[in-house]
Each structure stands twice: as C-alpha cells, then as structure tokens.
N, C-alpha and C positions, 0 to 999 in steps of 0.2 A: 504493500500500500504506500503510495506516497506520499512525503512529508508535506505539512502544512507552510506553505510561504509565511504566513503571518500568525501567529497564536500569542496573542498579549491578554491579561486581563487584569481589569481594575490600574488602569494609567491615568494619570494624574497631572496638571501640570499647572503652576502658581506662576506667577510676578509680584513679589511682595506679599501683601496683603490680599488680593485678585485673583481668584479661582479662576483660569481660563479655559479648563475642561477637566473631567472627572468622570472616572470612569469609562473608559474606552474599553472593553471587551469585543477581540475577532476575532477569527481564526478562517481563514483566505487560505481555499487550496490552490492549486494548478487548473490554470481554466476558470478558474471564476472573476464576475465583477463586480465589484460590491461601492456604491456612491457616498460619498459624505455628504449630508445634504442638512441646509442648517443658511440661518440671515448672516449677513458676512459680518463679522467678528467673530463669531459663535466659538470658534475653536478649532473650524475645520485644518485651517493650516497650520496650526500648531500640532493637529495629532500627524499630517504629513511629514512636518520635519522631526517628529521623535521617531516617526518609523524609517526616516530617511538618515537617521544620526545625527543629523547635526543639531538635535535640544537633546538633553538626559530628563527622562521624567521622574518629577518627583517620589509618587506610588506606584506602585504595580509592577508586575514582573511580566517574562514571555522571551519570545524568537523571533526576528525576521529575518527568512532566510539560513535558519538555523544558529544566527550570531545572535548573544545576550542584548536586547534591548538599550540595558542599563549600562552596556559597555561596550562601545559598537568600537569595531575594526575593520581593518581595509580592508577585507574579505566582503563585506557585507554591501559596501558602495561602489563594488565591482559586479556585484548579482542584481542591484535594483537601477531602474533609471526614474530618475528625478525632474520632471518639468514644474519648475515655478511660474508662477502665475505673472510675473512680471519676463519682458522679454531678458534674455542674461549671456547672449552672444557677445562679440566685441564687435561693435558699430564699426569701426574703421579696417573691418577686413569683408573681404568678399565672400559671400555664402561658402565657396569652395577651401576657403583658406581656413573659413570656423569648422566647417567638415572636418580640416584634415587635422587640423591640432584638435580636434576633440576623439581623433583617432589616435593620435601619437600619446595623449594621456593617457584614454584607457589601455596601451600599449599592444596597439594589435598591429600585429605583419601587414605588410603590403595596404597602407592607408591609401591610398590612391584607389585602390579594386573596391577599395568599402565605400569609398566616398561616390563613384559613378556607380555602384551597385544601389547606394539609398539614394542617389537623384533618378536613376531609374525606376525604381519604389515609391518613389514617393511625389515624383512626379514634378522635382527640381531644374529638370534639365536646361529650361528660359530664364533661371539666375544666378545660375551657378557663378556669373561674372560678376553678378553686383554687390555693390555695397550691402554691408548688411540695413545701414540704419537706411537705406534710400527704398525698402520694401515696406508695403502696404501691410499692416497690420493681421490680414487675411496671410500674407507668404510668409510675414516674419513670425505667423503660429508653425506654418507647415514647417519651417527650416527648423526651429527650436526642436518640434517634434520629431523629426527625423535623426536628428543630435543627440536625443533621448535614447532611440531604439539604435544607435550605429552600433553599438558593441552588444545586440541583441541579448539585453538581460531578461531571466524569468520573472522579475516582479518587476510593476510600473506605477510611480507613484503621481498622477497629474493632478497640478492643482488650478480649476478652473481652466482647461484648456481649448473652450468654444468659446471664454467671453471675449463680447464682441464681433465674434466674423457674421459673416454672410450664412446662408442655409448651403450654398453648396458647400464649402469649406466645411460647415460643422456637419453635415451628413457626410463627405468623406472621413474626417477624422473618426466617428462612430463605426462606418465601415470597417474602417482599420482595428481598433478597438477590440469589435468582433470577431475581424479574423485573426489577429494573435490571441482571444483568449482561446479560440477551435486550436488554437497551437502548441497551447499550454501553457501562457504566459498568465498569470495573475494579473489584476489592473484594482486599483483604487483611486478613484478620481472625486474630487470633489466638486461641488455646482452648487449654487445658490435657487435654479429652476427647477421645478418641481416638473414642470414637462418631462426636460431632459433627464433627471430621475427617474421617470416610468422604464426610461432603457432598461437599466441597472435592476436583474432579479430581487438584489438584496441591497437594502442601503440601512446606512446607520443615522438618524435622526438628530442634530443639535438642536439643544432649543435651552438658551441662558446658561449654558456652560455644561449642560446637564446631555450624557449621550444618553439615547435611546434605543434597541435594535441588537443583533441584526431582524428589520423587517421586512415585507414585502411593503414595496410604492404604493400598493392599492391598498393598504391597511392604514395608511398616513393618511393618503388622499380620506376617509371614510372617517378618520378621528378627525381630521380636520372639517370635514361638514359636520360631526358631533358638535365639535365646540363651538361653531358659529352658530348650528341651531340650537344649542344652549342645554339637548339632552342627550340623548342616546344614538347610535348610526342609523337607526329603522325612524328615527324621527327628524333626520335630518335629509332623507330624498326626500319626501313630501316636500319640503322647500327647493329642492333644490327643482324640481318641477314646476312649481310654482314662479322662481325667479324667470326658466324656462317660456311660462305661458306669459306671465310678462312682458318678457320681451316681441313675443307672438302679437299681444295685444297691441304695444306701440306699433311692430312691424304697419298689423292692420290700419291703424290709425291714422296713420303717415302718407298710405296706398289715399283712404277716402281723402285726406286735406288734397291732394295731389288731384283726385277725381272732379275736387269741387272747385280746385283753381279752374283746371278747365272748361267747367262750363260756364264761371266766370270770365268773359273773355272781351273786355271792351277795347281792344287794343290790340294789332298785330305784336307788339313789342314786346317782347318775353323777358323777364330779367331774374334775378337769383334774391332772392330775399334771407337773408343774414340769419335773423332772427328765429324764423320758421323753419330753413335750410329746407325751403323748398323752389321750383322754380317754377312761377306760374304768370300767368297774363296779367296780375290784377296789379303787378308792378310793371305800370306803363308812365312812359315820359307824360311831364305835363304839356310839349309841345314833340310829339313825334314830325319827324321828317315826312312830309308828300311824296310818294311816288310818284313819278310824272309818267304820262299817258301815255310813254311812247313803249315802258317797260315791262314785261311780259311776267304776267300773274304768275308764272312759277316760280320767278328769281326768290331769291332769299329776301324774306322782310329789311325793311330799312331800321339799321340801329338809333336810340334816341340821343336828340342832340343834348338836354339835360337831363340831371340828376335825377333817376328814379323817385316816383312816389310814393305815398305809404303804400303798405303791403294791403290786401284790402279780406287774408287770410289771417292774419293775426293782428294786423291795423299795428306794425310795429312802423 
C-alpha cells in the first residue's frame, strides 16, 4: 500500500498573541486533490508554507513526504513543488533563462531537454524569448506553473493559482491538475471560490482561524444555505427556490414594462432610459428631426436632436 504524501494532525500556528490556524488535520494520498478553501487571511497560506517548510508549527505532529513536519530537510523541498501566490521568477531574465536556472537548482542533467520538454507541455513555446516581467498576468501564471512541475515532484502545493486569469487559462490549469493527479501526483491548492472548490472531491474548510474537514464541496455548499436560512439544510432549499422564483418574477416583470413601452409609442425615436434600464419609445426628443419626403420609409428613424425626455414608464 502506498504511503501517505501528507498525514499531519492537530497543526497549529500563532504570531504573538494571534491564532492564525488551529488544527489542521490530512492525510493526502497519491492521486488525490484536496482545496483549502476559506476568506483570505483565514490561514490558508500559512498551512501551505508549514507543509512546504518554510514556517515550523507550533502544535501538532505528522509527514510530508515522509520528512518530520516539525523539522523539515532538503529531502523534503526536492519531493514537493511550491507555487506562491505572488509571481516569484526574476523579472529581468527571459522565460527561458528562469527555466533553466530553476533546472540547475533543483540539479537535474541536461537542463536544456527539461526546459523545451515543459515549453512543449505546457505550451511556452511564443515566450520563451521574453522578458519575464513584460508577460501578461495570464503567461506569467503559466511560466510560474511550469517552474513548479520542471523537476516533476509527487506532491504540489498551489497557493491561489487561477486568481485572476481568464476562463481559458484557469480551465487549462484545472486540466492539468487532473491529469497529474490520474499520474499520481498529490495536489493541494488553495482558493478563496467556492465555484472552483466544487472541483476538489475533498476540501478542508477555514472559517476564523478554525479548520474544518476533510469534507465534501456539497456538504459546505448545504451548511452554508443552513446558516443563511437561519435553521436546518431541509429548511434552507425552500429558500433557496424561493430567491429562485424571485428572480423569475422580476424576469416577468421586466418582459410586460418592455411590452407596455411598446404600445406606448408617440414617437419614432427610441432611447434607453437609465432608470428603468429599459428601452422604449416613450423616451422621445422634445423636438425630433423631420424626415424629408424624398426619404424612403425603411431607412432607419432619425436620431433626436435634444436631450431625451422623461421616461413616460417610470416618469424618471
């Protein structure tokens, strides 16, 4: 059977006075993904950097990686890769040049084959020339991430590494995610969105310093309509259908004001009313433009030469 990437419990960790997390309990085999999810301060990236070594935590004992928690050595930041949340390349070297010295660290042979092996992977190949700090936020996630995975470690610790891109960029990185954990790679990531959380089979919960979990996404999602409806999870769909037909009803509402501009219609001149945010006839110039006679009744109406008047739908 194979060993556990991560088995920590009851981790702890203070500033002073300041309980910043409490209570961490995992155990992360091979293959699995498990989210930190929690409002940003919560703790999440504090339990990143004790499992990543560089905090010691106060309470609690465990492995990652099979190295003591509580006394981490260079064995251990050779098996796991580390994306912080902030970009952490050197700006003044080119994608290629932070490849290659992030290959000669972790001291692998022939850095050169690793570095066109992950622009092929990962789909580098149109920057491999630039600067690093001259790339758009969206490439300077993909190059970090790739920096991550060069020396293909079994565990992966990402902290927050979708905020901010685009959907295609955070659905590739998710791809990816997927297919190294089918690989056997461990992954722990943490996120602020509860969306992105639904990925993640298991995620562990912060909320005021306090972990909760490991649980299932739809167990949170279901406490969390508990305590907005103020009782129970069976009493909290009832509302949430409700908010549901709500919105149904404005939908409706919206259609007839829309209905009854139209048959209000003193005026070819159509304009947009602020107020209402609807667009109907009944805001017509107080001097619209004359067509002249020579103009042919399909052309597009003449726009007004002043300012719109009230709305004659909400009389804003």
């Amino acid at each position: 059977m194979a060993e556990p990437l991560i088995h920590v419990a009851g981790l702890a960790k203070s500033y002073g006075s300041r309980t910043v997390v409490r209570d961490v309990t995992l155990r992360l085999m091979p293959g699995a993904i498990v989210g930190l999810v929690g409002a940003n301060g919560g703790g999440k990236t504090t339990t990143l950097r004790m499992f990543a070594g560089l905090l010691r935590p106060d309470l609690g004992s465990g492995t990652i990686v099979g190295d003591d928690i509580r006394h981490p050595g260079t064995a251990r930041r050779a098996r796991i890769g580390y994306m912080p949340q902030r970009l952490s390349l050197y700006p003044e070297l080119s994608v290629a040049e932070n490849l290659r010295f992030r290959a000669d660290v972790h001291g692998l042979l022939d850095a050169k084959g690793h570095v066109e092996t992950a622009a092929a992977r990962w789909g580098l190949a149109p920057v491999l020339a630039t600067r690093f700090e001259r790339l758009s936020g969206g490439w300077g996630r993909r190059v970090q991430f790739a920096a991550t995975m060069l020396h293909a470690p079994p565990l992966l610790l990402l902290d927050e590494p979708t905020a901010g891109l685009d959907v295609v960029t955070r659905t590739d990185i998710w791809r990816w995610l997927i297919e190294l954990a089918g690989r056997g790679h461990g992954v722990v990531i943490a996120t602020h969105d509860l969306a992105e959380a639904e990925r993640c089979p298991m995620i562990l919960h912060y909320r005021d310093g306090q972990v909760e979990g490991p649980i299932a996404p739809s167990e949170l999602i279901e406490k969390k309509w508990s305590r907005n409806a103020g009782g129970s999870g069976r009493r909290a769909r009832p509302r949430r259908r409700s908010v549901i037909a709500l919105g149904r009803i404005a939908a409706v509402a919206r259609v007839e004001v829309l209905r009854w501009c139209a048959r209000v219609r003193p005026s070819p001149c159509w304009s947009w009313c602020r107020r209402c945010r609807c667009c109907c006839s009944a805001m017509r110039s107080a001097r619209p433009r004359r067509a002249s006679a020579s103009r042919s009744l399909r052309q597009r109406p003449p726009m007004p030469l002043t300012r719109p008047a009230r709305c004659t739908a909400c009389r804003g």
